[in-house]
C-alpha positions in Angstrom: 7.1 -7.9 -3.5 3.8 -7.9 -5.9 0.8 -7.3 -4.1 -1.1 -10.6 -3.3 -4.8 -10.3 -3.8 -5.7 -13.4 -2.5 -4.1 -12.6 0.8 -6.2 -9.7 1.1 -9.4 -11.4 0.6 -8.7 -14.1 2.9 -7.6 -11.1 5.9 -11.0 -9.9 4.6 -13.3 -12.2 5.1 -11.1 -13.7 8.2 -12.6 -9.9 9.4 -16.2 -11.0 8.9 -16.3 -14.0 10.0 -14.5 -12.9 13.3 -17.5 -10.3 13.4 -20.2 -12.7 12.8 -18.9 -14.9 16.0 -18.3 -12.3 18.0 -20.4 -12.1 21.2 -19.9 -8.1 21.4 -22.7 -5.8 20.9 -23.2 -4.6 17.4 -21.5 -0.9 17.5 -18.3 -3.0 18.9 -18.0 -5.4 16.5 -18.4 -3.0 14.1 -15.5 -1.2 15.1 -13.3 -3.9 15.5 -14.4 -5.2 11.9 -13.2 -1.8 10.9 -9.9 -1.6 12.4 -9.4 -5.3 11.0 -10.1 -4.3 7.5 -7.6 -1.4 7.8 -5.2 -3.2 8.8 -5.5 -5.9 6.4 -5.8 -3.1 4.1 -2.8 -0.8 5.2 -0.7 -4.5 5.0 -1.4 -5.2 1.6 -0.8 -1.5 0.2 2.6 -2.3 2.5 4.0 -4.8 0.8 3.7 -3.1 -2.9 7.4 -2.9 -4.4 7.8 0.2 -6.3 10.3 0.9 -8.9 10.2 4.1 -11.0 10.8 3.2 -14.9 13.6 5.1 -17.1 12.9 7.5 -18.9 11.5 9.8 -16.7 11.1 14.1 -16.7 14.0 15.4 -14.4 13.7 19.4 -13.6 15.8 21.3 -11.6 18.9 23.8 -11.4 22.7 23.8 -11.8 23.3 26.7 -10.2 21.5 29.6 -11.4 21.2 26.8 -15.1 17.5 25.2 -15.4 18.5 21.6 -16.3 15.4 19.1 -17.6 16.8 15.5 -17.8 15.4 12.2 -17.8 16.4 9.1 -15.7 18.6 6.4 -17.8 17.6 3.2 -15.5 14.8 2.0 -13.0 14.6 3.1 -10.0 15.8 1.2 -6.6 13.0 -0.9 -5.5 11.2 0.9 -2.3 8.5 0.2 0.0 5.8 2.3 1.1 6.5 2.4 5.1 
């Protein structure tokens, strides 16, 4: 999935306002602003789709052989997890 910047800005400033109502003293809203911007943060980075273009350096060994390659297609979409 692309990454959504909107989304994040919205679970951003969701995170501010929440910490502008809150009744809590100021060191604990700060913390909880914190951990809600990480988490809004760690969730968008989350939802990146990443797929590794052909054409890319392949090293290793065939046996005792050094072979250097390069990948043919795109990679299989993956997730950061």
């Amino acid at each position: 999935m692309p990454l959504i910047k909107p989304l994040l800005e919205a679970q951003i400033l969701a995170a501010f306002q929440k910490m502008s109502n809150s009744e809590k003293n100021q060191a604990q809203a700060q913390i909880d602003l914190a951990k809600d911007l990480a988490s809004a943060i760690d969730s968008y980075i989350k939802q990146a789709t990443i797929i590794v273009n052909p054409g890319q350096l392949v090293t290793g060994t065939a046996g005792t052989y050094p072979v250097v390659a390069a990948t043919t297609a795109p990679s299989t979409p993956a997730t950061i997890s």
